[in-house]
Gaussian input, Z-matrix of N, CA and C with variables (Angstrom, degrees):
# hf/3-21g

backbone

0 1
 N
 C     1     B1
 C     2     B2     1     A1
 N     3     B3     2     A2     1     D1
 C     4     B4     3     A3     2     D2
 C     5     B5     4     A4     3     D3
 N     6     B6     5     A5     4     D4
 C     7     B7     6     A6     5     D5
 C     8     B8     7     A7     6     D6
 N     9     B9     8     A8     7     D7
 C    10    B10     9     A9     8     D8
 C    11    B11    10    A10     9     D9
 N    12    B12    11    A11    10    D10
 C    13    B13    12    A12    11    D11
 C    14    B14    13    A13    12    D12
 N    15    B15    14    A14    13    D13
 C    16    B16    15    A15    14    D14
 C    17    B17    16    A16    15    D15
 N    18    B18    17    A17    16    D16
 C    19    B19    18    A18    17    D17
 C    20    B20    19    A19    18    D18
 N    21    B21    20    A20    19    D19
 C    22    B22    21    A21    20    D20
 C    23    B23    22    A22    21    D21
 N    24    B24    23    A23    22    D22
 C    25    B25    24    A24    23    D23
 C    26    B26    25    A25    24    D24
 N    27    B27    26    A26    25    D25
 C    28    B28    27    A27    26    D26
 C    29    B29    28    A28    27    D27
 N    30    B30    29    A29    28    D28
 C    31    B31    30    A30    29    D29
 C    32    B32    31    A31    30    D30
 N    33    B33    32    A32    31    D31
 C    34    B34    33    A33    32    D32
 C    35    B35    34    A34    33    D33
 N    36    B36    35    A35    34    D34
 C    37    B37    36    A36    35    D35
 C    38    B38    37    A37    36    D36
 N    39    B39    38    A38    37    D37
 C    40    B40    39    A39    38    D38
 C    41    B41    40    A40    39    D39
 N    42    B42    41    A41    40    D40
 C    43    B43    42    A42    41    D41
 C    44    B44    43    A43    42    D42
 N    45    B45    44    A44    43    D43
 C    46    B46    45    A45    44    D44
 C    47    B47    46    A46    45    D45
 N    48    B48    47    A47    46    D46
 C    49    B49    48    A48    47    D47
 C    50    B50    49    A49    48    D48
 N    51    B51    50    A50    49    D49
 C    52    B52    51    A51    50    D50
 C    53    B53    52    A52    51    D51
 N    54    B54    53    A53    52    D52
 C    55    B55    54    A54    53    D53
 C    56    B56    55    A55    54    D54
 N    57    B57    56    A56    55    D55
 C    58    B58    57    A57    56    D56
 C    59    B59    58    A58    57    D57
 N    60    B60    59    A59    58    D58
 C    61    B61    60    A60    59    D59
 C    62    B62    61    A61    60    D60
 N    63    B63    62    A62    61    D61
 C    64    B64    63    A63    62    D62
 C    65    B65    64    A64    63    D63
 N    66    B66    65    A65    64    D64
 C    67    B67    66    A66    65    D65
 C    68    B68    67    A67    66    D66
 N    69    B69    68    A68    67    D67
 C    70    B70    69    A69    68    D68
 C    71    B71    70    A70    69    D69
 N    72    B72    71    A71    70    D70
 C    73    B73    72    A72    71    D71
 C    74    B74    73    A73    72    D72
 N    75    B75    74    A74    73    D73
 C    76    B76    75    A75    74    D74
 C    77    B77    76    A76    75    D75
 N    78    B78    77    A77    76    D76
 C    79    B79    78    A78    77    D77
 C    80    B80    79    A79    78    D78
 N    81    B81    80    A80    79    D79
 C    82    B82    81    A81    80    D80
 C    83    B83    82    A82    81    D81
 N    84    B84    83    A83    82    D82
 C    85    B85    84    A84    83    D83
 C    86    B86    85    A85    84    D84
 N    87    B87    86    A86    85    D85
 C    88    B88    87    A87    86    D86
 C    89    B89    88    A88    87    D87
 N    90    B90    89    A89    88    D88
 C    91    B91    90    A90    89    D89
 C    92    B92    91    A91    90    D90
 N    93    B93    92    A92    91    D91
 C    94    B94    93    A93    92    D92
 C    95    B95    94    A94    93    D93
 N    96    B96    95    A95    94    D94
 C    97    B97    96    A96    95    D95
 C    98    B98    97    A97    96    D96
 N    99    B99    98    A98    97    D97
 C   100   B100    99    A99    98    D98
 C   101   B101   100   A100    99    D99
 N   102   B102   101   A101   100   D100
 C   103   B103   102   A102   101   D101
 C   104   B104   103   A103   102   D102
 N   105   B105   104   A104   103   D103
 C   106   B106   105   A105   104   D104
 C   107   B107   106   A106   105   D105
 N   108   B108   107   A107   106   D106
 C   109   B109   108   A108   107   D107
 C   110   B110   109   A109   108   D108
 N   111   B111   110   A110   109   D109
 C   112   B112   111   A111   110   D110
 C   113   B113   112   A112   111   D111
 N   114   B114   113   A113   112   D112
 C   115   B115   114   A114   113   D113
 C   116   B116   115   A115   114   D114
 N   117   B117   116   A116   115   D115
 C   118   B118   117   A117   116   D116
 C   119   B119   118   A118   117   D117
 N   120   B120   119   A119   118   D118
 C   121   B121   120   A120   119   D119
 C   122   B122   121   A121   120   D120
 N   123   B123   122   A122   121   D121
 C   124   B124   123   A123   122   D122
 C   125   B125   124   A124   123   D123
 N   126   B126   125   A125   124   D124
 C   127   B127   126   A126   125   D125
 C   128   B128   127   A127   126   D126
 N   129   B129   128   A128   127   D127
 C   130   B130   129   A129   128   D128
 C   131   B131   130   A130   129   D129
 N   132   B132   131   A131   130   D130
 C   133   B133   132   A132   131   D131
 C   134   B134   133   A133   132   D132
 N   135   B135   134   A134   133   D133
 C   136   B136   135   A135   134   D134
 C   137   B137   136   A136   135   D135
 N   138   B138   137   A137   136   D136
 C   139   B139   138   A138   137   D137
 C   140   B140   139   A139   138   D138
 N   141   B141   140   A140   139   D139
 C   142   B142   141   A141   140   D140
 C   143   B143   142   A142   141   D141
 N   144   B144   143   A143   142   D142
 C   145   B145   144   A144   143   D143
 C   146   B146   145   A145   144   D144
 N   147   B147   146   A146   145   D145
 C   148   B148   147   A147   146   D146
 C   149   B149   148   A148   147   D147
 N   150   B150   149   A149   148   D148
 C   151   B151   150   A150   149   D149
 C   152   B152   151   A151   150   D150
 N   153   B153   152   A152   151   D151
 C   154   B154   153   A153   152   D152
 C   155   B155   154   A154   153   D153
 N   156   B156   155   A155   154   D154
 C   157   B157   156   A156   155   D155
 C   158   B158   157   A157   156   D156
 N   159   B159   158   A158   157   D157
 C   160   B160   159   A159   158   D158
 C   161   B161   160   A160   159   D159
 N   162   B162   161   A161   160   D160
 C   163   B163   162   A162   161   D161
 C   164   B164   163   A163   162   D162
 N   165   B165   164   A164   163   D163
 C   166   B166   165   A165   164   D164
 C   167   B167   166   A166   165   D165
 N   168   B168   167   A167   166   D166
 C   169   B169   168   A168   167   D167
 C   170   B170   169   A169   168   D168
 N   171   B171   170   A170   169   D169
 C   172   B172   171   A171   170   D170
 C   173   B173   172   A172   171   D171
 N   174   B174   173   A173   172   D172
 C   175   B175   174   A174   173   D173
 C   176   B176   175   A175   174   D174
 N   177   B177   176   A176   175   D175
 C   178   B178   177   A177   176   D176
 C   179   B179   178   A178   177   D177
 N   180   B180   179   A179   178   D178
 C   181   B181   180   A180   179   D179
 C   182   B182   181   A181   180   D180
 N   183   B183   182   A182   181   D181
 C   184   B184   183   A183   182   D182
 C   185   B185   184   A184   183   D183
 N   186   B186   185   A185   184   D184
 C   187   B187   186   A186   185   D185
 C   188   B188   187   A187   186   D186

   B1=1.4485
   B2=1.5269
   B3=1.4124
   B4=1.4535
   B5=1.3106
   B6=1.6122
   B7=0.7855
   B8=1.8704
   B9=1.4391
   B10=1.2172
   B11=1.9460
   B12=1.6213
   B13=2.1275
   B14=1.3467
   B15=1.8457
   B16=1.5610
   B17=0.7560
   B18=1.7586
   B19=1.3616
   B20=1.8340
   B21=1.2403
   B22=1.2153
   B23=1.6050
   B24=1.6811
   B25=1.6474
   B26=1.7065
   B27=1.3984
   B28=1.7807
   B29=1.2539
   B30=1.4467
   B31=1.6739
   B32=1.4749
   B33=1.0699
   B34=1.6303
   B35=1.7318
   B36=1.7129
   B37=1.1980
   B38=1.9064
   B39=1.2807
   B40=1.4031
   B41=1.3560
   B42=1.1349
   B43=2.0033
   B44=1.3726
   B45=1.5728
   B46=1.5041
   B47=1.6935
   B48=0.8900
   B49=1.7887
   B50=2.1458
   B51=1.1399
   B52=1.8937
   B53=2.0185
   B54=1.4076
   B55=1.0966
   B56=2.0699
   B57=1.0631
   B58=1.3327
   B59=1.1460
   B60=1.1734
   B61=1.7084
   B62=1.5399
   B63=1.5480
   B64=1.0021
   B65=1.5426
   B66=1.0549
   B67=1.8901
   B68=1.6015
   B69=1.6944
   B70=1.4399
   B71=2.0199
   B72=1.7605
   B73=1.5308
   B74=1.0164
   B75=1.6534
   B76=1.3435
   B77=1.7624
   B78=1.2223
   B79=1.7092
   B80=1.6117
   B81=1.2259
   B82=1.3804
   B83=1.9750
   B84=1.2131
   B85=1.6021
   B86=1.5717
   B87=0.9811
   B88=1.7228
   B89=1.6476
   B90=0.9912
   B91=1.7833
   B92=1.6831
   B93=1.7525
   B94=1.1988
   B95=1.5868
   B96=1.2751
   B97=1.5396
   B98=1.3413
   B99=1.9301
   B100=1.3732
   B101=1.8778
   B102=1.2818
   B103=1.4451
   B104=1.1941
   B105=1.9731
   B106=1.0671
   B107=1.5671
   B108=1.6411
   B109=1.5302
   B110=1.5954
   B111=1.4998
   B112=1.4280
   B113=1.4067
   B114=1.3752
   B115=1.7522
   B116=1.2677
   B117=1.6821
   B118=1.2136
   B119=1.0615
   B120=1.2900
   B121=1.2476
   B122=1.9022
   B123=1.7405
   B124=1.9379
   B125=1.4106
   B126=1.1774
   B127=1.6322
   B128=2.0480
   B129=1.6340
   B130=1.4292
   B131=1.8780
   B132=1.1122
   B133=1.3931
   B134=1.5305
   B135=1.6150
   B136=1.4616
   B137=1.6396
   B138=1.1834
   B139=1.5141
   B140=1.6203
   B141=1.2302
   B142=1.3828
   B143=1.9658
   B144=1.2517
   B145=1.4245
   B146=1.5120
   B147=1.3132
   B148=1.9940
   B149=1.4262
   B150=1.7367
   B151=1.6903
   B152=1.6939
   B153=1.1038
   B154=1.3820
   B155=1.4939
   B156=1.6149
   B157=1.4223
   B158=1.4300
   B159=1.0362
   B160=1.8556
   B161=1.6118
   B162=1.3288
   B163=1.4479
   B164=2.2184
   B165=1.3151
   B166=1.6498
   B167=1.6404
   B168=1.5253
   B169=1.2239
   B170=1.7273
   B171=1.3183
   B172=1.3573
   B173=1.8602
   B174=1.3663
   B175=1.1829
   B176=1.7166
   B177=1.3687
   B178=1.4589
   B179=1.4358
   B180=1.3782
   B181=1.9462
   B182=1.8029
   B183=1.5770
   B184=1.6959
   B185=1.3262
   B186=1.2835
   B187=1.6072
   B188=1.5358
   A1=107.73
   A2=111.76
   A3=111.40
   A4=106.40
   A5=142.77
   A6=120.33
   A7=158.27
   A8=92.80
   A9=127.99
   A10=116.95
   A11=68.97
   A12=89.62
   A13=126.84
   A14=100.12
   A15=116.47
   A16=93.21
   A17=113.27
   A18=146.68
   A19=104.23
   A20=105.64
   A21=91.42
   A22=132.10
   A23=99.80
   A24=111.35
   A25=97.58
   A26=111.30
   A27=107.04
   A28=123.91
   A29=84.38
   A30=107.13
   A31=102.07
   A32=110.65
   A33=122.43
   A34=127.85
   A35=98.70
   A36=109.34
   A37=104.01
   A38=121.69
   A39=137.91
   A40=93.66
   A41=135.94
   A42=136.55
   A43=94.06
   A44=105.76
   A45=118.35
   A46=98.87
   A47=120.04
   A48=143.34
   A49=80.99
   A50=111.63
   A51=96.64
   A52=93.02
   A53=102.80
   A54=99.94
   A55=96.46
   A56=134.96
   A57=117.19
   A58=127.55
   A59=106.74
   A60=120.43
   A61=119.21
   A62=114.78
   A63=122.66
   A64=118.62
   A65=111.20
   A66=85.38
   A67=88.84
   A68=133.21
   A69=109.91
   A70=104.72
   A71=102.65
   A72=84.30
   A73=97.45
   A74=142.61
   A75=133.18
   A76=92.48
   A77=121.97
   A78=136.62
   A79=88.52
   A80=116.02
   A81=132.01
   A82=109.38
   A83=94.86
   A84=93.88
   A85=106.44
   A86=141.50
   A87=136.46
   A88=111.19
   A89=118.52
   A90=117.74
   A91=103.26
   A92=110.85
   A93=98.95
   A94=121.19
   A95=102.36
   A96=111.42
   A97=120.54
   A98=93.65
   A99=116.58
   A100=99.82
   A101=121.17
   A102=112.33
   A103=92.50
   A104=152.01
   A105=159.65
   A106=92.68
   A107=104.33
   A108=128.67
   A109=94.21
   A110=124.49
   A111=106.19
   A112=104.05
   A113=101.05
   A114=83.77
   A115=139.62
   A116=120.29
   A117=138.04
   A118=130.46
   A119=112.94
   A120=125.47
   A121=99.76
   A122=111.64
   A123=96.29
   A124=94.63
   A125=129.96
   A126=115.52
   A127=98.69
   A128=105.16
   A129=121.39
   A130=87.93
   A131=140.55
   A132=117.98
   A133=111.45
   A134=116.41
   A135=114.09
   A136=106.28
   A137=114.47
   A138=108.78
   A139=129.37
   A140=111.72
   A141=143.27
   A142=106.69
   A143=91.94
   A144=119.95
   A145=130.09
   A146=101.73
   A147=102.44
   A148=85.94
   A149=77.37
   A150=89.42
   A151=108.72
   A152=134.24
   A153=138.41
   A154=124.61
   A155=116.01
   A156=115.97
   A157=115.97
   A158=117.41
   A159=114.25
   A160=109.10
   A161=107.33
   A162=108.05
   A163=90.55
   A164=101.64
   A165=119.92
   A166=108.92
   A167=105.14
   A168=129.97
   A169=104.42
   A170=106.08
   A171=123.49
   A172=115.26
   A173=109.25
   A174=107.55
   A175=109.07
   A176=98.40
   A177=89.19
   A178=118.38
   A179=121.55
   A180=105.15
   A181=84.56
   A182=84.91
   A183=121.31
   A184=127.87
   A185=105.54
   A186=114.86
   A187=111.42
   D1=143.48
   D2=-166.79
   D3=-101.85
   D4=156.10
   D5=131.49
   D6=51.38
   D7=-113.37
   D8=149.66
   D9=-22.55
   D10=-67.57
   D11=178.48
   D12=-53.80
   D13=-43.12
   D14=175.82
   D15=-37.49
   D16=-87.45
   D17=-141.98
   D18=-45.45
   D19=-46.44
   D20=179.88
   D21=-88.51
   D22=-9.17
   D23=169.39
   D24=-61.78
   D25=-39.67
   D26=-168.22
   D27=-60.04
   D28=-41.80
   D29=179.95
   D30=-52.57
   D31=-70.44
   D32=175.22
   D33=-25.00
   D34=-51.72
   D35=-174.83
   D36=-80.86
   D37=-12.82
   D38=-174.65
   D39=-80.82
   D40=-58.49
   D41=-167.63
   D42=-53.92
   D43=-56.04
   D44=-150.61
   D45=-63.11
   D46=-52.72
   D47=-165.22
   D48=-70.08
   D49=-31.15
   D50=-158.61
   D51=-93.12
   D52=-26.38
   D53=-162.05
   D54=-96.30
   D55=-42.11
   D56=121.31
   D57=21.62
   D58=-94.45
   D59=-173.50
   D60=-65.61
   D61=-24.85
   D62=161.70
   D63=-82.16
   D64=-13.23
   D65=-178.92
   D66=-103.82
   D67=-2.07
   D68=178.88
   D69=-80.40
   D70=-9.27
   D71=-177.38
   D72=-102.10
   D73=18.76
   D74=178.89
   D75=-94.57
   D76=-27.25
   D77=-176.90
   D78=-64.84
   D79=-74.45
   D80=-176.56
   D81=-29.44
   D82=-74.13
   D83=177.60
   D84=-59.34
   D85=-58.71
   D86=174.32
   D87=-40.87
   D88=-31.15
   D89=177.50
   D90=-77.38
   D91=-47.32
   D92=-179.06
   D93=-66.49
   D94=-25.84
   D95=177.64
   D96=-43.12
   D97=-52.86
   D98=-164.96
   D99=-72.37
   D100=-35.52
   D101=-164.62
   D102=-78.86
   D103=-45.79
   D104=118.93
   D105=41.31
   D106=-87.36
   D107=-161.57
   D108=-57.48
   D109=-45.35
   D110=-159.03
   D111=-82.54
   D112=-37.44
   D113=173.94
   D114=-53.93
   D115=-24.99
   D116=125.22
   D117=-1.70
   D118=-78.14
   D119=-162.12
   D120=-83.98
   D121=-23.76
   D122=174.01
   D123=-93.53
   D124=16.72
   D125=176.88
   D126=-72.21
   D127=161.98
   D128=-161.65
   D129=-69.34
   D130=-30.39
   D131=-161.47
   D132=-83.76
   D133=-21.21
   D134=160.53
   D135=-45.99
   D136=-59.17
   D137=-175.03
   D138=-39.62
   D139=-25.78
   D140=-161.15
   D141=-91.34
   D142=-46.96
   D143=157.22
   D144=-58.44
   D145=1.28
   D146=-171.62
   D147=-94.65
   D148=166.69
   D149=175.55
   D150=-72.82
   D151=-53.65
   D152=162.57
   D153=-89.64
   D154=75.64
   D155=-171.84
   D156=-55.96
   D157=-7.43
   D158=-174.80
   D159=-86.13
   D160=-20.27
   D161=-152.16
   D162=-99.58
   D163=116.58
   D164=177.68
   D165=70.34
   D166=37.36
   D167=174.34
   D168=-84.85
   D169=-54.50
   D170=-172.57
   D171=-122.93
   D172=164.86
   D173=165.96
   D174=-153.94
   D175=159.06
   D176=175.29
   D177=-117.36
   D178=173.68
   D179=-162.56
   D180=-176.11
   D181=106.49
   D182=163.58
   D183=-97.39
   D184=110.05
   D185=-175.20
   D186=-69.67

């Protein structure tokens, strides 16, 4: 193998390995986004927000 060949297998395995790493932190920020949004959405003022806030507001539980 020449040279030439290395250089460009390295090169190769360098994009791949850079571009890689970039789409696992573009994954990374979209999950946090997404848990962001859901926590959101189970925080107490969604509840407040239903069309019928009384209804699976409460429950009752007899021993």
């Amino acid at each position: 193998m020449d040279i030439a060949q290395l250089s460009m297998a390295m090169s190769a395995s360098q994009v791949q390995t850079a571009f890689g790493a970039a789409m696992f932190s573009k994954s990374l920020d979209t999950a946090a986004v997404a848990g962001e949004q859901i926590t959101n959405m189970i925080d107490a003022s969604a509840m407040e927000l239903s069309v019928n806030p009384a209804v699976g507001a409460n429950f009752d539980m007899y021993v």
